[in-house]
C-alpha positions as CSV (number, residue, x, y, z in Angstrom):
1,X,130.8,-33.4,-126.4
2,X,134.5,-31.8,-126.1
3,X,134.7,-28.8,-127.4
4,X,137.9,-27.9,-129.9
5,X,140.0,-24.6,-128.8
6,X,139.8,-22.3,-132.1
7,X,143.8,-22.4,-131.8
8,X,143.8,-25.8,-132.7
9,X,140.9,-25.3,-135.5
10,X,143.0,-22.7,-136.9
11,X,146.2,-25.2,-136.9
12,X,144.4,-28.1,-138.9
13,X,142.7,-25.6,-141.0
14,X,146.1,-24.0,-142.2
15,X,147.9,-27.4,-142.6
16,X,144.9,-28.0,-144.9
17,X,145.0,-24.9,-147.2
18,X,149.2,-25.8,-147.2
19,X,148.5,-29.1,-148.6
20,X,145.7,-28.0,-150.6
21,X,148.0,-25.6,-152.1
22,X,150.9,-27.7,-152.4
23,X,148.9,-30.1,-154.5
24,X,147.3,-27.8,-157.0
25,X,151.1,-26.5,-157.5
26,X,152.5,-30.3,-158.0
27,X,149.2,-31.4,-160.0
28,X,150.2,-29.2,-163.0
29,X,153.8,-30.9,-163.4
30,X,152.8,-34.5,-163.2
31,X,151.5,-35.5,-166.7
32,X,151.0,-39.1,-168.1
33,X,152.9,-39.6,-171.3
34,X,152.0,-43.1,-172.5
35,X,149.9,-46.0,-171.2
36,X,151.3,-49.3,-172.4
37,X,148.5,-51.9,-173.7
38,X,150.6,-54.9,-173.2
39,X,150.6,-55.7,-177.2
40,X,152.8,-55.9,-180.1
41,X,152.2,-52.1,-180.4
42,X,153.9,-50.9,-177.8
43,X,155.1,-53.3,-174.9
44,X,154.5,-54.3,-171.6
45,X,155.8,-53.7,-168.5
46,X,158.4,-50.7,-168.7
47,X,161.7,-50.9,-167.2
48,X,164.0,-48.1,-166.0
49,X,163.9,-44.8,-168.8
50,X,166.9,-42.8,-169.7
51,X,166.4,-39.7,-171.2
52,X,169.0,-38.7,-174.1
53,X,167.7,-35.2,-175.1
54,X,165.0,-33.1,-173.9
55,X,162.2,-34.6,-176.4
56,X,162.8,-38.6,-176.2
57,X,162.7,-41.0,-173.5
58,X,164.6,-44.6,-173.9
59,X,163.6,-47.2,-172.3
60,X,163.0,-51.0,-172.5
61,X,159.3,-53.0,-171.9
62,X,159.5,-56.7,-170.1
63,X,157.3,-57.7,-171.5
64,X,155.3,-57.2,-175.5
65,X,156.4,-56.3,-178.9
66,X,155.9,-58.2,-181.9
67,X,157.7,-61.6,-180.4
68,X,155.8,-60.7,-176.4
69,X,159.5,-61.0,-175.4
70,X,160.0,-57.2,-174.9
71,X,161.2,-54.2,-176.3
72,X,163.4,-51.5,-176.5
73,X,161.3,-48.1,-177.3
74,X,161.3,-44.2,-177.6
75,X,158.4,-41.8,-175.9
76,X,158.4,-38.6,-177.6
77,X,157.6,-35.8,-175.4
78,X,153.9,-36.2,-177.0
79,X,153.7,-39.6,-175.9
80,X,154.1,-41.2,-179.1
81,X,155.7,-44.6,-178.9
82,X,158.1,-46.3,-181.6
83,X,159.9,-49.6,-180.6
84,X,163.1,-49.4,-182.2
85,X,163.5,-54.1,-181.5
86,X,161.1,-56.4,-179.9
87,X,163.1,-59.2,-178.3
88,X,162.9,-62.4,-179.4
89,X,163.1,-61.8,-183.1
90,X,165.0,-64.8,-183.7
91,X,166.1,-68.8,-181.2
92,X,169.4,-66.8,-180.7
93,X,168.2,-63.3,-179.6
94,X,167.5,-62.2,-176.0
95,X,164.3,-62.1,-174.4
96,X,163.2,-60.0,-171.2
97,X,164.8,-57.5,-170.6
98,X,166.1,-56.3,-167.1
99,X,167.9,-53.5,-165.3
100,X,169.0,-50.4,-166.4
101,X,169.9,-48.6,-170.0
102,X,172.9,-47.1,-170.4
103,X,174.1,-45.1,-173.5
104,X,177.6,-44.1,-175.4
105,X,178.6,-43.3,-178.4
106,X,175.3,-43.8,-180.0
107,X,174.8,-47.1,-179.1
108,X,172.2,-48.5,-176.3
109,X,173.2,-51.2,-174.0
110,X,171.4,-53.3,-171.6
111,X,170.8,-56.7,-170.3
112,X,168.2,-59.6,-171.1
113,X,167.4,-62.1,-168.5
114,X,166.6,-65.0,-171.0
115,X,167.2,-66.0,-174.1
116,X,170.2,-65.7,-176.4
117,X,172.4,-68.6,-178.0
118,X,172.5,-70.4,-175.2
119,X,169.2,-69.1,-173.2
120,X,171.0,-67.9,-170.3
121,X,170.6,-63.7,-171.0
122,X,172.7,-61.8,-172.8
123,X,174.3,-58.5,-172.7
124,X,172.7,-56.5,-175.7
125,X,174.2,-53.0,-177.6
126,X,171.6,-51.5,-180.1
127,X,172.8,-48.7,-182.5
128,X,170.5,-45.8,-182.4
129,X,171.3,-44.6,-186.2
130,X,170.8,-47.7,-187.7
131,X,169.8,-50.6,-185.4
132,X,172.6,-53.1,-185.2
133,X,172.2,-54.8,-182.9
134,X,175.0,-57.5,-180.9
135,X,176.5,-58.3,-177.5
136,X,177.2,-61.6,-175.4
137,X,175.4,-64.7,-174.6
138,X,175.5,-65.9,-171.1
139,X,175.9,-69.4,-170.2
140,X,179.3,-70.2,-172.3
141,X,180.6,-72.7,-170.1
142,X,180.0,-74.2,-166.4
143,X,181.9,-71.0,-165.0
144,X,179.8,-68.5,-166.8
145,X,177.1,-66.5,-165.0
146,X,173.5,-66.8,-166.2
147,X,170.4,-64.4,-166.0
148,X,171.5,-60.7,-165.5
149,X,169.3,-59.0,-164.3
150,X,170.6,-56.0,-162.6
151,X,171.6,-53.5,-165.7
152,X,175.1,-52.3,-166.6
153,X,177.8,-49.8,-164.8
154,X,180.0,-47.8,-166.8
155,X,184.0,-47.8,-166.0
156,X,186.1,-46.1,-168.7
157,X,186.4,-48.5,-171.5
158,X,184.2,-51.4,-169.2
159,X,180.9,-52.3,-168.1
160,X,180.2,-53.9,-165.4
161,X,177.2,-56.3,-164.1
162,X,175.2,-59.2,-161.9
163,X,174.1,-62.3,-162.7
164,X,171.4,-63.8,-160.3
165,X,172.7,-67.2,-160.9
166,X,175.6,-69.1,-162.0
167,X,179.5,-68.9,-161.8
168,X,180.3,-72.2,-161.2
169,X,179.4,-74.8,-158.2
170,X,178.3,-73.0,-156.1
171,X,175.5,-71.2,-158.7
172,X,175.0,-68.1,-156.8
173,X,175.6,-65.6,-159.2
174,X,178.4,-63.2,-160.6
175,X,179.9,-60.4,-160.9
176,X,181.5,-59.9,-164.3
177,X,183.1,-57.0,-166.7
178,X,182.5,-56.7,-170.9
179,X,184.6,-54.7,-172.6
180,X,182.2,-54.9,-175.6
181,X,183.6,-57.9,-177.2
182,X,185.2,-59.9,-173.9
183,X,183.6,-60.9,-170.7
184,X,185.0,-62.1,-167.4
185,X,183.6,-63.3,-164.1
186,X,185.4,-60.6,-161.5
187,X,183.9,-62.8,-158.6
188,X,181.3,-65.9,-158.1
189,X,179.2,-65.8,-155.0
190,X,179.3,-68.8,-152.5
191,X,176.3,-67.6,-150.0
192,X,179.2,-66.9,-147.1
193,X,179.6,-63.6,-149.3
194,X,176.5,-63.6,-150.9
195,X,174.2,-65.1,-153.5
């Protein structure tokens, strides 16, 4: 049997106590806020979380809620859960929700990947003081894109988005704007640039 130079002992024996160290440090800041059941009570599947003060999270569930269509939610910093609207409350509201939050003006806005008035995804805003709740229905039309799924980027007064199919014939996808009451396809994918 080889014998290991006590150099080399010492060497994996340090690296050990670092990483030893370095977790016990890191173990103390990792805490788990909420599990999600899956039900009506809380949701399933959590999407991206923004965080609007330093005692909420926001966030949106796949998945669950009263309608298993998804929700939109607060964490308090104890874990507590409230959904603020499950998805799929009505034939006309969205379902699924995908992508990113983003927040102005006290409003929530987000994407659903189905559902809507014509079942294509829709573009949602929720109001956080009272929960009004609007947007856009994908699907208006041959030219429209359908199924966002990528969340919403901010531009001075516009937001800006995907769609993971339509814009006309060659039903790639889009890339559109909403200026919260209009929306325009910027550019449809034809697979040479995309799809």
């Amino acid at each position: 049997m080889r014998k290991i130079p006590g150099t080399f002992k010492t060497s994996i024996l340090g690296c050990a106590l670092a990483l030893a160290e370095f977790s016990a440090a890191h173990a103390g800041g990792f805490k788990v806020l909420h599990y999600f059941a899956g039900g009506s009570g809380d949701g399933a599947l959590p999407n991206e979380v923004l965080s609007l003060d330093k005692n909420h999270l926001y966030l949106t569930t796949y998945e669950g809620g009263a309608n298993g269509a998804g929700t939109i939610s607060v964490i308090d910093k104890d874990g507590g859960v409230t959904i603020l609207h499950s998805f799929g409350a009505d034939a006309y509201d969205g379902k699924f929700p995908a992508g990113s939050l983003f927040a102005e003006n006290n409003y929530l806005y987000g994407t659903t990947s189905a559902g809507g008035f014509y079942k294509w995804g829709t573009i949602f805003s929720f109001g956080l003081d009272g929960g009004s709740y609007g947007g856009y229905d994908f699907g208006d039309g041959d030219y429209d894109g359908r199924e966002p799924t990528g969340g919403l980027e901010p531009d001075g007064e516009v937001l800006f988005g995907t769609t993971r199919v339509g814009g006309g014939p060659n039903n790639y996808g889009t890339v559109f704007e909403w200026d919260g009451t209009n929306e325009g396809m910027i550019h449809d994918f034809d697979k040479e640039d995309g799809a």
